[in-house]
NUDOKOL-76723 format. One record per atom (N, C-alpha, C): residue in three letters; x, z, y. Coordinates in steps of 0.001 Angstrom, whole numbers, padded with zeros to 6 digits, always signed. Atoms other than C-alpha are relative to their C-alpha. Last residue first. Example, Ala and Ser with C-alpha at 12.3 -4.5 7.8 and 13.67 -1.06 7.14 Angstrom:
REM residues 2
Ser-000820-000060-001190Ser+013670+007140-001060Ser-000770+000730+001090Ala+000890+000000-001190Ala+012300+007800-004500Ala+000900+000000+001200
***
This chain:
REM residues 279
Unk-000044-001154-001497Unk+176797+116427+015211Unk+001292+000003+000375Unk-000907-000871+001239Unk+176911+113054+012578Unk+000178+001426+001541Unk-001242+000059+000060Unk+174134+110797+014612Unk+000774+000966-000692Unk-000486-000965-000668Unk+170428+110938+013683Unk+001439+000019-000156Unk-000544-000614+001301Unk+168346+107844+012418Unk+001393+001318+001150Unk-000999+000720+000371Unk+165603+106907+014722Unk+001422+000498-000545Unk-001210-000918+000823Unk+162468+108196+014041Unk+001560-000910-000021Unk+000186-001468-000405Unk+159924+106702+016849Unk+001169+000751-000673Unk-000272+000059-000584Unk+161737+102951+015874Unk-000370+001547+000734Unk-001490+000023-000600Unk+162053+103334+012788Unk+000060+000452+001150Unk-000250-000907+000416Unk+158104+104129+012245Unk+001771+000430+000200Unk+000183-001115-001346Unk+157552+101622+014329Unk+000196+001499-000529Unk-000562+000454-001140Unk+159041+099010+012184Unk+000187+001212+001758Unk-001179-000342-000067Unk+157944+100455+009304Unk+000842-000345+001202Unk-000268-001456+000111Unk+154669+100219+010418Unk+001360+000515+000083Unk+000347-000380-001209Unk+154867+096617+011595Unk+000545+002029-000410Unk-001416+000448-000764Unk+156670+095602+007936Unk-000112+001059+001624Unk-000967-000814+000105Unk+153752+097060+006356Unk+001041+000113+000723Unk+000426-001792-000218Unk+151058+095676+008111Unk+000968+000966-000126Unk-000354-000364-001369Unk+152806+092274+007753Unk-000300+001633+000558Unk-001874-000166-000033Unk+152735+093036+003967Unk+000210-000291+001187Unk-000350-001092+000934Unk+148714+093727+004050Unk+001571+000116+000354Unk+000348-000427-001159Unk+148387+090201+006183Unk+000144+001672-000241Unk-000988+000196-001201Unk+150028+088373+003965Unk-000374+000993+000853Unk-001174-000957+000475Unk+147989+090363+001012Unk+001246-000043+000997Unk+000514-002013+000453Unk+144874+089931+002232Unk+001728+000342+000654Unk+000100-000131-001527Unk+145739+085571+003238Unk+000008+001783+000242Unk-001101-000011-000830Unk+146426+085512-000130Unk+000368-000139+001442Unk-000523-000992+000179Unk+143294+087143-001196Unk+001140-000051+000103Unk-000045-001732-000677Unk+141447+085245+000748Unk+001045+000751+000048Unk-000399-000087-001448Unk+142818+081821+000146Unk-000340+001165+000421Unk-001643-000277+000341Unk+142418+082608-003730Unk+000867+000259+001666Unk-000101-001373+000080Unk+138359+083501-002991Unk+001931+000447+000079Unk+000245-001603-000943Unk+138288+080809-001329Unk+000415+000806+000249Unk-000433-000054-001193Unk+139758+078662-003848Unk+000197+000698+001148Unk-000475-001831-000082Unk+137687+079921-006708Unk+000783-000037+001206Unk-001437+000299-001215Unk+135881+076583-006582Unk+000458+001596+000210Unk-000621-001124-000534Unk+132890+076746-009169Unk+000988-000478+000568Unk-000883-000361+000784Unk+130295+073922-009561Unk+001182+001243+000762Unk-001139-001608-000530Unk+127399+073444-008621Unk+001081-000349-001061Unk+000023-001722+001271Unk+125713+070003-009670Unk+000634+000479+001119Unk+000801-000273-000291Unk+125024+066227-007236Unk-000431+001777-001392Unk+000181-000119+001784Unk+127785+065000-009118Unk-001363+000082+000627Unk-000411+001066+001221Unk+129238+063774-005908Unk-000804-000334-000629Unk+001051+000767+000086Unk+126951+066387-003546Unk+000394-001530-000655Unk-000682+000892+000125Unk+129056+069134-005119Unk-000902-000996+000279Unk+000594+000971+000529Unk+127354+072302-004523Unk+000748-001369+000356Unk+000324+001022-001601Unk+129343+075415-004114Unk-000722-001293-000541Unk+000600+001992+000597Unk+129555+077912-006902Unk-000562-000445+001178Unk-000686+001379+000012Unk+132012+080720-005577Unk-000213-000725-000483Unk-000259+000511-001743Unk+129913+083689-004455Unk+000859-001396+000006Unk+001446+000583-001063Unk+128563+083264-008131Unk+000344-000568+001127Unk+000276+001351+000964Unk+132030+083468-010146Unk-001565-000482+000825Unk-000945+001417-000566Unk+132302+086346-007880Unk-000116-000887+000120Unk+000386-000262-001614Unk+129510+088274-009127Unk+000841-000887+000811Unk+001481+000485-000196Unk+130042+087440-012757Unk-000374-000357+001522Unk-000207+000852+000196Unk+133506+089228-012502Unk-001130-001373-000114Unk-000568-000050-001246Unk+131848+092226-010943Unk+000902-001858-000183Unk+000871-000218-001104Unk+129522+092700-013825Unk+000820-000828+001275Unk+000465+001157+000490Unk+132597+091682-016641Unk-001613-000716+001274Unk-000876+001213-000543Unk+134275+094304-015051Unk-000446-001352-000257Unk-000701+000105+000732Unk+131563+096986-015897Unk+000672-001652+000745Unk-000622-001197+001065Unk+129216+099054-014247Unk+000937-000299-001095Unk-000735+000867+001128Unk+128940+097132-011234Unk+000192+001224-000849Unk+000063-000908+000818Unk+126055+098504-008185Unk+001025-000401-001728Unk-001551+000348+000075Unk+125728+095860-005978Unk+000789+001217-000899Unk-001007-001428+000031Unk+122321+095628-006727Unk+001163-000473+000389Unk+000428-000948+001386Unk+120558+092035-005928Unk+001135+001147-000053Unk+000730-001638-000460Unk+121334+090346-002899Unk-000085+000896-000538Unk-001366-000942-000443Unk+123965+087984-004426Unk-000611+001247+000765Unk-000667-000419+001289Unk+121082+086615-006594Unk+000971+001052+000590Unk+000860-000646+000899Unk+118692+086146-003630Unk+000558+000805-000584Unk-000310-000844-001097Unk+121466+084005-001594Unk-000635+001286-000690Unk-001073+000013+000523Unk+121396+081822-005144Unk+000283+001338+001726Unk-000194-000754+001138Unk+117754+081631-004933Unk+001504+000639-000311Unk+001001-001338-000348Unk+117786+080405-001107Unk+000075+000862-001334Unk-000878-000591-000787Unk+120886+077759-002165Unk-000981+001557+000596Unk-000736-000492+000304Unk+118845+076510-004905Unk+000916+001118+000768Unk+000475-001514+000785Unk+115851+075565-003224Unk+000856+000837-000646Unk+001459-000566-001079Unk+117039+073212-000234Unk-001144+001132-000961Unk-000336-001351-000160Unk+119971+072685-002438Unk-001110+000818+000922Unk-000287-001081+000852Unk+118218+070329-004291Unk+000706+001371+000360Unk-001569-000213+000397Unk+117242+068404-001181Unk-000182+000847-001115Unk-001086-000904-000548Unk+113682+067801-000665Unk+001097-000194-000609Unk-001329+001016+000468Unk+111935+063993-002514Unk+000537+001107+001090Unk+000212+000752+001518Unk+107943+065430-002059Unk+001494-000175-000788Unk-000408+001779+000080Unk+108788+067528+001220Unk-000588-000083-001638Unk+001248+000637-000570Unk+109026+071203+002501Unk+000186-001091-000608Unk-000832+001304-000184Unk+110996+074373+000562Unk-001139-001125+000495Unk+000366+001088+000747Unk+109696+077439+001396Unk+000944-001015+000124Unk+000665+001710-001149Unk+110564+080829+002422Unk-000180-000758-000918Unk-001679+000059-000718Unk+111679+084713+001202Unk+000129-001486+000745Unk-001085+001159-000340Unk+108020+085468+000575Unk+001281-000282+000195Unk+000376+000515-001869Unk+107734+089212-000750Unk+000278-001762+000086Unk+001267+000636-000474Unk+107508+090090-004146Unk-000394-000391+001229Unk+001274-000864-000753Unk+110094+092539-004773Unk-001139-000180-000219Unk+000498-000617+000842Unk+112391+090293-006298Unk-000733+000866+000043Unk-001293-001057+000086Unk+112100+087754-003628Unk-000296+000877-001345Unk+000863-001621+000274Unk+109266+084606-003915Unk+001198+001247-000048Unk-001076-000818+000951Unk+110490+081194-003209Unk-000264+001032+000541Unk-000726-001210-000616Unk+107680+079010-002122Unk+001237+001356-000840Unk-000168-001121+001618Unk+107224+075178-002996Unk+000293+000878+000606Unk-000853-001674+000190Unk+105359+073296-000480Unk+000208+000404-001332Unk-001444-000506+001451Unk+104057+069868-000277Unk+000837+001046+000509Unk-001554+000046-000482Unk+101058+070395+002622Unk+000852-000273-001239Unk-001024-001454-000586Unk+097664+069331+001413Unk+001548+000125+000551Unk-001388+000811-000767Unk+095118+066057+001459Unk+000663+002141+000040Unk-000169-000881-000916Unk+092492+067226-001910Unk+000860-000381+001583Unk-000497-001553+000625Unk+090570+065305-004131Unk-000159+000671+001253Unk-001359+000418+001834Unk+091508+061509-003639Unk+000225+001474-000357Unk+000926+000885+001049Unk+087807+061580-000624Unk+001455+000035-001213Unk-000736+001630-000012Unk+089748+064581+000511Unk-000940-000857-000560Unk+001017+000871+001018Unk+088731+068503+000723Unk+000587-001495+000317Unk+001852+000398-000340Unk+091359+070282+002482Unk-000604-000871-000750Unk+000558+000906+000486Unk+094913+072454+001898Unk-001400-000683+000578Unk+000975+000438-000626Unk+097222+074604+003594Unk-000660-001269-000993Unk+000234+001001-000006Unk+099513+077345+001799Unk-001102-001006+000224Unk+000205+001017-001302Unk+100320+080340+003843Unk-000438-001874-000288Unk-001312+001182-000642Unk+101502+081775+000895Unk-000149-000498+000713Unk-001439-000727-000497Unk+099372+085037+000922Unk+000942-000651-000085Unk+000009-001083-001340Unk+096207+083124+001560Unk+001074+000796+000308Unk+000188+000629-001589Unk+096720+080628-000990Unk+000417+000675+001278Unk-001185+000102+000484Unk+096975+083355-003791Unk+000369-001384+001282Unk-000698-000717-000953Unk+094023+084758-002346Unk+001817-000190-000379Unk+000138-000557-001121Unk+092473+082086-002995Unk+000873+000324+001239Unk-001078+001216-000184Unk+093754+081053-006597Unk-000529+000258+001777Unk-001555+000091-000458Unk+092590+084574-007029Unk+000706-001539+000036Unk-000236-001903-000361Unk+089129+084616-006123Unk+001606-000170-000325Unk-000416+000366-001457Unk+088692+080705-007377Unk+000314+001383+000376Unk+001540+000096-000575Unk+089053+081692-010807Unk+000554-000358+001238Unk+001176-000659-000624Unk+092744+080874-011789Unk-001358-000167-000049Unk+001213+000092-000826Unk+095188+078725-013774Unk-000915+000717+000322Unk+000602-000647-000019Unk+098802+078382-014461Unk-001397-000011+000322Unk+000890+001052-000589Unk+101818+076207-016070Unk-001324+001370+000267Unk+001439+000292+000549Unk+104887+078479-016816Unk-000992-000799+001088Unk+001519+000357-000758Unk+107989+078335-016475Unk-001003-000323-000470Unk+000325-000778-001314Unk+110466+080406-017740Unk-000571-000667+000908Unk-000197-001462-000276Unk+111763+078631-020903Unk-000044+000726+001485Unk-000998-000284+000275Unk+110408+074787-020563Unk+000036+001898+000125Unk+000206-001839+000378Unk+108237+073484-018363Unk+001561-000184-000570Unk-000645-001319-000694Unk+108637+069206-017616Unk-000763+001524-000687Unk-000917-000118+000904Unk+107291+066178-019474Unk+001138+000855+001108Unk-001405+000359-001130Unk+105052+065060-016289Unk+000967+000229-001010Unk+000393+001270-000578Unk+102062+064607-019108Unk+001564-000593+000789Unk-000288+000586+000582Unk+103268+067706-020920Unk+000185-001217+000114Unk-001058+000147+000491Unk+102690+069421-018286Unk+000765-000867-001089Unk-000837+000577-001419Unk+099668+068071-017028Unk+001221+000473-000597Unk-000163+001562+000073Unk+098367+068526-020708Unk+000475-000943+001293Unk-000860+000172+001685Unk+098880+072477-021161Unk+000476-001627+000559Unk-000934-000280-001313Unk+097477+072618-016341Unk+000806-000738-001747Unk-000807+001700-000709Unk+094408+070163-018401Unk+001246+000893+000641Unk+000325+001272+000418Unk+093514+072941-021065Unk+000626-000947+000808Unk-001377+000057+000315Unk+094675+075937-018594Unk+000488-000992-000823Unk-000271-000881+000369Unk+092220+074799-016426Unk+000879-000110-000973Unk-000888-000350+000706Unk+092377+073014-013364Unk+000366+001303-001250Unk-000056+001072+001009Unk+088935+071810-012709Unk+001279+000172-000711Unk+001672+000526+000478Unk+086799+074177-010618Unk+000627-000830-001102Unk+000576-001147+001424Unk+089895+076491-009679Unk-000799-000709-000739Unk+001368+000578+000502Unk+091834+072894-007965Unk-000833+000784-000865Unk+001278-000728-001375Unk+094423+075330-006701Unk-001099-000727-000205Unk+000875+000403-000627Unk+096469+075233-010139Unk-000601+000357+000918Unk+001287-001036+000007Unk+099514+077504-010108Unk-001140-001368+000350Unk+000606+000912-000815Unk+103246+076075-011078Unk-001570+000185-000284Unk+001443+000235+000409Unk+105147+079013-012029Unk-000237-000846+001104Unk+000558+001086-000401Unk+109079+079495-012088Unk-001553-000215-000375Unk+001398+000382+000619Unk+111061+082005-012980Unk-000840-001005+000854Unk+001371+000012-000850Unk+114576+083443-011880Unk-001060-000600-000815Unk+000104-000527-001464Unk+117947+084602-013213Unk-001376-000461+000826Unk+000964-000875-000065Unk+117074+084006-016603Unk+000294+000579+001368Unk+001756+000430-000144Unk+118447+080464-016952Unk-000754+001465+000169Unk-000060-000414+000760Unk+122125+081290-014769Unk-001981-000205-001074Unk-000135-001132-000316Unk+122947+080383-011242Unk-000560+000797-001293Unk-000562-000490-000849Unk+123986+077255-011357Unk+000263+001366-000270Unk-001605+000387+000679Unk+123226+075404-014802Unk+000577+001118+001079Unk-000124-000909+001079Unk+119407+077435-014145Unk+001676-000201-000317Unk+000022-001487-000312Unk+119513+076006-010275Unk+000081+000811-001102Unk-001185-000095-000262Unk+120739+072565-011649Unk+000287+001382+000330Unk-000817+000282+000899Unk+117609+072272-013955Unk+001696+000802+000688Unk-000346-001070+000771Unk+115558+073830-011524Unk+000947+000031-001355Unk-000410-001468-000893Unk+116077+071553-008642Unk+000293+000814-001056Unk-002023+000281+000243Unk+115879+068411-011549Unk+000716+001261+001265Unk-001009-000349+000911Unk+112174+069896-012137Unk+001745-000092-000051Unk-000251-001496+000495Unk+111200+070592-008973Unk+000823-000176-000822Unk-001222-000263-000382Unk+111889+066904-008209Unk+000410+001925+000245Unk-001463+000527+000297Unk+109587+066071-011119Unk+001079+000774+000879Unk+000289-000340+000995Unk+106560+068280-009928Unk+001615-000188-000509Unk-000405-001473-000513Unk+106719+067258-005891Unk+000389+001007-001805Unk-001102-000334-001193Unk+106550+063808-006946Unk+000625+001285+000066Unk-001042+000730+001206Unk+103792+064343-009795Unk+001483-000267+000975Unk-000399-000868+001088Unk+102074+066363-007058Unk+000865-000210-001040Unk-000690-000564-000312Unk+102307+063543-004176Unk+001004+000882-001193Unk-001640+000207-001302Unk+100771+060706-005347Unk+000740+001019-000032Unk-000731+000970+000762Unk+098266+061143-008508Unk+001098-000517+001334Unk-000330+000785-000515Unk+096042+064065-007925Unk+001587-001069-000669Unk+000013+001697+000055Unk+094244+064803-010609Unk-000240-000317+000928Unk-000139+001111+001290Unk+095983+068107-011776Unk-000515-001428+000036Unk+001392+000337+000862Unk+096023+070208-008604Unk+000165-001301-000933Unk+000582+001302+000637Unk+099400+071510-007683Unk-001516-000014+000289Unk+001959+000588-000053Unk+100770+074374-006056Unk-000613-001118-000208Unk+000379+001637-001075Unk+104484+074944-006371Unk-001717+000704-000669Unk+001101+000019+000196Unk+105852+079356-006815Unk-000652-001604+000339Unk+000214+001509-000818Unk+109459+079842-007419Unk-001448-000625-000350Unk+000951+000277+000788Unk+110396+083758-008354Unk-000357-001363+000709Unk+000616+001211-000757Unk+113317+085610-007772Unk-001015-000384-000524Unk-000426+001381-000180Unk+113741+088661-009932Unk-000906-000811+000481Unk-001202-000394+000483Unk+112692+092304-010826Unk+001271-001484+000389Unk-001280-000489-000325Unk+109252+091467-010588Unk+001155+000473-000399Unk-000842+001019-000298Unk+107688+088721-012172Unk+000731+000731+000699Unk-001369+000202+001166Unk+105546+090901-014385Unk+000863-001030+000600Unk-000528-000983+000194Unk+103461+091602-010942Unk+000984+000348-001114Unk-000812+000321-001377Unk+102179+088166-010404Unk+000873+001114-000302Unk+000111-001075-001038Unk+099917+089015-013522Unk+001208-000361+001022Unk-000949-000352-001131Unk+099415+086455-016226Unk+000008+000667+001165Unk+000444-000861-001876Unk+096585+086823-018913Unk+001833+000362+000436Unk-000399-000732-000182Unk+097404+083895-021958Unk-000098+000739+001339Unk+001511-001438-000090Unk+095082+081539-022398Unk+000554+000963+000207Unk+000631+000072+001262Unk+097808+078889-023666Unk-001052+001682+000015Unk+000520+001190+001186Unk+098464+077063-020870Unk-000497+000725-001017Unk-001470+001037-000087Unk+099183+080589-018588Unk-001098-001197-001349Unk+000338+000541+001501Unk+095814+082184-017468Unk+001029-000734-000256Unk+000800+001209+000181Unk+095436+084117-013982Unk+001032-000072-001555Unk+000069+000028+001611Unk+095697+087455-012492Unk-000105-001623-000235Unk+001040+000755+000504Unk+096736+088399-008876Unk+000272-000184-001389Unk-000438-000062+001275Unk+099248+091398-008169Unk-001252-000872-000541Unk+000982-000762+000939Unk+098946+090521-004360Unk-000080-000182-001365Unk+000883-000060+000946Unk+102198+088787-002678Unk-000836+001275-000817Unk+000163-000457+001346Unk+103949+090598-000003Unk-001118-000678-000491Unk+000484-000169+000075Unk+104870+088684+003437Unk-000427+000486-001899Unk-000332-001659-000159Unk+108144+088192+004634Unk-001356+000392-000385Unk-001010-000994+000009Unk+107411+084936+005280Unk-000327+001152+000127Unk-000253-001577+001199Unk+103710+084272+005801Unk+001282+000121-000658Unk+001131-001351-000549Unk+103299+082715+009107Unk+000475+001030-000823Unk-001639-001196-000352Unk+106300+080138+008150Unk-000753+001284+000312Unk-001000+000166+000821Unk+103102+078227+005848Unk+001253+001275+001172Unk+000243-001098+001177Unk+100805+078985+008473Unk+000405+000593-000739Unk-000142-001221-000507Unk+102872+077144+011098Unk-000534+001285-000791Unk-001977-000810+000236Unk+104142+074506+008695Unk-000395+001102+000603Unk-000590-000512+001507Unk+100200+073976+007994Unk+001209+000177-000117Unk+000528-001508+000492Unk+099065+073883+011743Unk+000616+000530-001500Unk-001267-001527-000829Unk+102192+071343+012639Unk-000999+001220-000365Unk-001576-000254+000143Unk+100510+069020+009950Unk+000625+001328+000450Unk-000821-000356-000722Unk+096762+069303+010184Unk+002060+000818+000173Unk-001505-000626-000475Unk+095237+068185+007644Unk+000337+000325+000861Unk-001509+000938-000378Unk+091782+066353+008485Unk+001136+001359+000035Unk-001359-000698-000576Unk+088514+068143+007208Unk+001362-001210+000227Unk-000759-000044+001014Unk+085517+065008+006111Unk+001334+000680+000885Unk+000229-001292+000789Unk+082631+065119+008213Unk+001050+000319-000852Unk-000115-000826-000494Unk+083768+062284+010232Unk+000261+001456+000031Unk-001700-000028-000437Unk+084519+060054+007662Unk+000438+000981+000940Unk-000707-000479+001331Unk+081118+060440+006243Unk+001464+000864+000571Unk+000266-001115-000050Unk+080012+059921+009931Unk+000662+000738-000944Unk-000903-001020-000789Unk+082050+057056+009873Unk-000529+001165+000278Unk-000862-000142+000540Unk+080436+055586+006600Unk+001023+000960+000898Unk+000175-001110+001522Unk+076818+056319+007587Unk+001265+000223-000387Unk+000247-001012-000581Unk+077347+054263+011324Unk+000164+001776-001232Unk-001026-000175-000441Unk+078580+051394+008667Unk+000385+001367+001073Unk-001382-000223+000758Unk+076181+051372+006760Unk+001139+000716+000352Unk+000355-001391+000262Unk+073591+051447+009579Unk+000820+000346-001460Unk-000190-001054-001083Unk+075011+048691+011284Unk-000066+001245-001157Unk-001290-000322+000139Unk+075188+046773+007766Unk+000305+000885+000894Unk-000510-001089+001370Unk+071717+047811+007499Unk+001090-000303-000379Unk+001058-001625+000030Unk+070080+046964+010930Unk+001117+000613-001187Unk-000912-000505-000702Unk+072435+043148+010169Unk-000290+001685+000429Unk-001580+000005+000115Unk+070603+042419+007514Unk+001186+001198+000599Unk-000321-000854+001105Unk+067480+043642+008357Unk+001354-000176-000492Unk-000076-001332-000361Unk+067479+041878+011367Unk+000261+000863-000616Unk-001032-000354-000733Unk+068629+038558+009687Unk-000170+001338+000527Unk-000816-000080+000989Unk+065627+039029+007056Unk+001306+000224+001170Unk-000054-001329+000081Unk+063029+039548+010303Unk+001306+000393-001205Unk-000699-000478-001354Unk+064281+036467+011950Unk-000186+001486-000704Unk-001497+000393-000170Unk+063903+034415+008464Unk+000739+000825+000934Unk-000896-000997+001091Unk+060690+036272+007875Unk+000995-000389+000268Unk-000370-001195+000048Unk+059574+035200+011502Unk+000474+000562-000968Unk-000738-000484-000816Unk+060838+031674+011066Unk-000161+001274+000288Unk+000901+000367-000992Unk+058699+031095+007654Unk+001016+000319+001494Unk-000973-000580-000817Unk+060966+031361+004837Unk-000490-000686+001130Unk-000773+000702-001032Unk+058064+030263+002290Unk+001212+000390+000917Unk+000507-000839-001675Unk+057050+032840-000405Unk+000923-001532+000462Unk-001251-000342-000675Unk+057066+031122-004019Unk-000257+000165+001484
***
């Protein structure tokens, strides 16, 4: 058995301590090397691309199926960005989609818009784990789909939402964004946060809706249309619901204002023609 002679004893403490230093010099370099978010840069990116046209990218719904950006026109469109194993935010940002789009389909109708949630993790989200992340959060449903890319278009699918992400020791650190897409294909904006407002997506889709033709080819068209401009959100129930009110205060406010019109006219119409004495 070796002795612990005072120089091994002095050389063991050196080493010690040499190689917690140097641990520790190793860990903040790590730390160094490792991208940092940048908040106010990623809202500024993020508002960069308003108004900006999505590219007819391709990718893979859960069940292998080839999706094209481009079968989504004709109607709104609500784009989140996930990656499948993170475990804070996304499941957050996932759920309170879902009770947005619940109230936004009771609102404004279920085929009035669409919904895709797009892996950006290309290396690991495929359509295998986007099938079993859904199922996992127990959300989809008719008109949304779960999606996944090569890197090339999860990219450039990045690039034309302004959305910011970076490498992480838990993955990734990114912005929570969802973007609402026009029927065109252009940005129309985002919503920001894990726990946003519900009307903070609804109320942009529902501005959307009333954009659309104005063009009625039947009373039932125009009656529809209304029935829109008058679902307000009830933060009670936390639903839309309709209030025709408005529209009733309008149109009796129209018509007062219509039958003063008249009165005036006639009034002056007397008064230029005034009735002619017996000669």
């Amino acid at each position: 058995m070796l002795r612990a002679t005072p120089c091994r004893a002095a050389g063991l403490v050196f080493g010690l301590l040499f190689g917690v230093q140097a641990g520790a010099f190793a860990q903040d370099a790590a730390q160094a090397s490792v991208p940092v978010l940048d908040a106010d840069a990623a809202v500024a990116r993020s508002q960069a691309a308003i108004g900006r046209s999505l590219g007819d990218h391709s990718f893979l719904d859960a069940d292998n199926q080839v999706v094209r950006l481009a079968d989504y026109r004709g109607r709104p469109l609500v784009v989140a960005l996930v990656f499948t194993a993170c475990t804070e935010s996304c499941p957050l940002i996932v759920q309170r989609l879902a009770e947005a789009v619940e109230v936004a389909q009771e609102a404004l109708g279920p085929e009035s818009f669409a919904v895709v949630t797009v892996g950006f993790d290309a290396a690991h989200d495929t359509p295998a784990r986007m099938k079993a992340y859904a199922r996992t959060q127990g959300v989809g449903g008719p008109g949304w789909r779960f999606l996944s890319g090569d890197r090339t278009s999860v990219d450039a699918l990045i690039d034309d939402l302004g959305f910011s992400r970076v490498p992480s020791p838990r993955g990734f650190d990114h912005i929570a964004q969802i973007s609402i897409v026009d029927q065109d294909g252009r940005v129309h904006g985002h919503v920001y946060g894990a726990d946003f407002e519900v009307p903070a997506l609804v109320e942009p889709l529902k501005v959307l809706a009333l954009g659309q033709a104005t063009v009625f080819t039947d009373v039932a068209a125009v009656i529809e249309r209304v029935k829109l401009f008058c679902t307000f959100f009830d933060p009670k129930s936390g639903r839309y619901a309709v209030d025709y009110s408005f529209v009733i205060s309008l149109t009796v406010g129209g018509l007062a204002l219509l039958g003063l019109a008249v009165l005036l006219g006639r009034a002056l119409w007397t008064m230029n023609h005034p009735p002619k004495g017996p000669a």
